[in-house]
C-alpha positions, -999 to +999 in steps of 0.1 A: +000+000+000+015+034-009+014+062+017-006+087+008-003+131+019-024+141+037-045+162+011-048+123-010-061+109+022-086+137+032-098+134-001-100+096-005-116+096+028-145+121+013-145+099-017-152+071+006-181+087+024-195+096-011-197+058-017-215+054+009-252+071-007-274+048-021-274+066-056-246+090-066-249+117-086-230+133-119-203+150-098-201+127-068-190+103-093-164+125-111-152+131-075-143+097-065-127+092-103-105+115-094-098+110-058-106+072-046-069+061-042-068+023-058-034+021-033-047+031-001-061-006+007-041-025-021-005-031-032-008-018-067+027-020-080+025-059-078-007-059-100-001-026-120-040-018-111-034+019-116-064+037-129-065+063-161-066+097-151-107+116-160-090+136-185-070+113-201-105+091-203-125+116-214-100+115-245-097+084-252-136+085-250-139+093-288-122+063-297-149+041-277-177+043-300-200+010-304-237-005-292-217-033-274-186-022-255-167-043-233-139-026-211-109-057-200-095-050-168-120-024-159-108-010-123-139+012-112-144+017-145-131+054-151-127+045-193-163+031-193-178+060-176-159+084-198-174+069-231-208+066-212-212+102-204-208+110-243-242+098-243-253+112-209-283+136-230-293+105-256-301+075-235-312+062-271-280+055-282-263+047-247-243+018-255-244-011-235-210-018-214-197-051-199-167-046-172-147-072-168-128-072-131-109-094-109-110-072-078-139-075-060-134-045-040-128-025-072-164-039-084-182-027-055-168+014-064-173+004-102-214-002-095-217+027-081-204+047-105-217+028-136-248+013-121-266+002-151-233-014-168-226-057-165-203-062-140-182-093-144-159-102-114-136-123-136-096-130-148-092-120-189-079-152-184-111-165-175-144-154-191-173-168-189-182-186-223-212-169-230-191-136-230-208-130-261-194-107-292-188-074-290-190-040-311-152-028-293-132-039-266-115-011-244-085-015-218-064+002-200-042-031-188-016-036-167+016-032-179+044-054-184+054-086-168+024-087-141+023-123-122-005-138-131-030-175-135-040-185-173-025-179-210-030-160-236-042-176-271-014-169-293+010-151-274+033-162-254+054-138-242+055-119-208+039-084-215+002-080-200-008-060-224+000-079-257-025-109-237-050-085-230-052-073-268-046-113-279-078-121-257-100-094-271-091-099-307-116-130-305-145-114-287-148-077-307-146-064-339-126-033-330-103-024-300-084+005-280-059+004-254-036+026-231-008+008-233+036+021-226+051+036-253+079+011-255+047-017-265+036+004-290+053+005-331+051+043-327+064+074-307+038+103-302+030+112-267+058+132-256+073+141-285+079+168-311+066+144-339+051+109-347+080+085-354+071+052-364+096+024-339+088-012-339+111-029-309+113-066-311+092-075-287+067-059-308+074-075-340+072-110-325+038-102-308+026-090-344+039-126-356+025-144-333-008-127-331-012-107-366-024-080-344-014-044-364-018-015-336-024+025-354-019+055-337-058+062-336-069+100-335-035+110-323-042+116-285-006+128-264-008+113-231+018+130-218-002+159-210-020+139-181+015+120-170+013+136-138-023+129-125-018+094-121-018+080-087+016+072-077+032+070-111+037+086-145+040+066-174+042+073-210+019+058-227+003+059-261-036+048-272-039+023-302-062+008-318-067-021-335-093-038-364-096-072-348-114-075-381-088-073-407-069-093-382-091-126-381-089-122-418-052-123-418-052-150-395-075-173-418-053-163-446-021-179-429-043-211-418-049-218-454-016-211-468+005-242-480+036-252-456+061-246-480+051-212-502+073-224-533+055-254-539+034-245-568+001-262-583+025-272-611+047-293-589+018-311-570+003-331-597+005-368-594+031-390-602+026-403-639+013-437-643+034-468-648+023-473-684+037-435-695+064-440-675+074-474-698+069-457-726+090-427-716+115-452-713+112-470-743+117-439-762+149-435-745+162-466-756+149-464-792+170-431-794+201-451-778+203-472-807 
């Protein structure tokens, strides 16, 4: 558990009697987003449960369009609530949110601040099987080598982040995800220009997975590094056509083993009689 000032735990402290109230309103909600400290009660450098900053959410927000959303590694669901409240006047077009969380305690802020959302207290490791499909799949994972129970489907590296995105590239059509800088092929946040830098670790996820991350609408995270709770990444937000990347998938599952064989060279052998009289020839031009 990190120690908190004393300003952090006055306010967490308010945040806590907030929670409290049967129903919360609009800005009792934004007030524990911002102030419930995920490390007052929890050792959050072991897990890398550190939660996205509401300004850096409300960003990301316009790359969380869909009817079904599902949001991997929720927390208390600041991303959720973010893309939510873009529909906070149109309760026609609300989209319909599933958050998936291991931390119980997490779950029990989480319902309170998205009430009407599916709360799912589960491992990414774990879903249920009726999971269903969904429209996008958001995240803002933990990071890096984070101990953990289960496998991803294809990858098998360490980074937490690459299995999250492995994980939702079979249950949504689109995804987005806060992930370090050094995952990502690209350099943006922080910098005086986009730079495109694939590391090897990100080339052999991309093998492995044939998961292609883009930069998205070109959101620079460093602007919020410093309102995170207790650290101060630099991260970047891809997305990702899980789409295109089923696609490419199938393509490799039905290409031949060796890709110089060619339909020429796989007809069958001739048949004994031609190959007598291929041989007879032979000899008649001997003699």
């Amino acid at each position: 558990m990190a120690k908190l000032t004393k300003a952090q735990a006055k306010q967490h402290a308010e945040a806590c009697k907030i929670l409290e109230k049967d129903v919360l309103t609009w800005d009792d909600k934004y007030f524990v987003l911002e102030n419930w400290q995920e490390s007052a009660n929890h050792v959050n450098s072991s897990a890398g449960a550190f939660f996205t900053p509401p300004g850096l959410a409300r960003d990301f927000a316009i790359e969380g369009e869909g009817r079904r959303i599902i949001d991997l590694c929720a927390g208390i669901g600041g991303l959720s609530f973010a893309i939510d409240n873009c529909w906070r006047y149109d309760q026609d077009h609300q989209p319909d949110i599933t958050c998936v969380e291991i931390n119980p305690n997490y779950i029990a802020v989480g319902k309170k601040i998205l009430p009407h959302a599916r709360w799912i207290q589960a491992s990414v490791f774990d879903l249920p099987a009726d999971i269903g499909h969904f429209d996008r799949a958001i995240s803002n994972p933990p990071f890096g080598a984070i101990k953990h129970d289960g496998q991803a489907p294809r990858y098998t590296g360490k980074d937490f982040e690459y299995k999250v995105m492995d994980i939702a590239s079979d249950i949504a059509d689109f995804g987005a995800f806060i992930i370090p800088q050094m995952s990502a092929p690209f350099q943006y946040s922080g910098m005086r220009y986009y730079q495109e830098r694939a590391t090897e670790k990100h080339n052999r996820f991309m093998e492995q997975t044939k998961i292609r991350m883009e930069i998205g609408c070109s959101i620079d995270t460093a602007y919020y590094r410093d309102a995170w709770h207790g650290v101060a990444p630099l991260c970047e937000i891809v997305v990702i056509d899980f789409e295109e990347v089923r696609q490419a998938r199938m393509e490799k599952s039905h290409r031949p083993k060796n890709p110089f064989v060619f339909a020429a060279d796989r007809h069958e052998p001739p048949s004994t009689e031609s190959t007598t009289q291929t041989n007879n020839k032979k000899q008649l031009t001997l003699f």
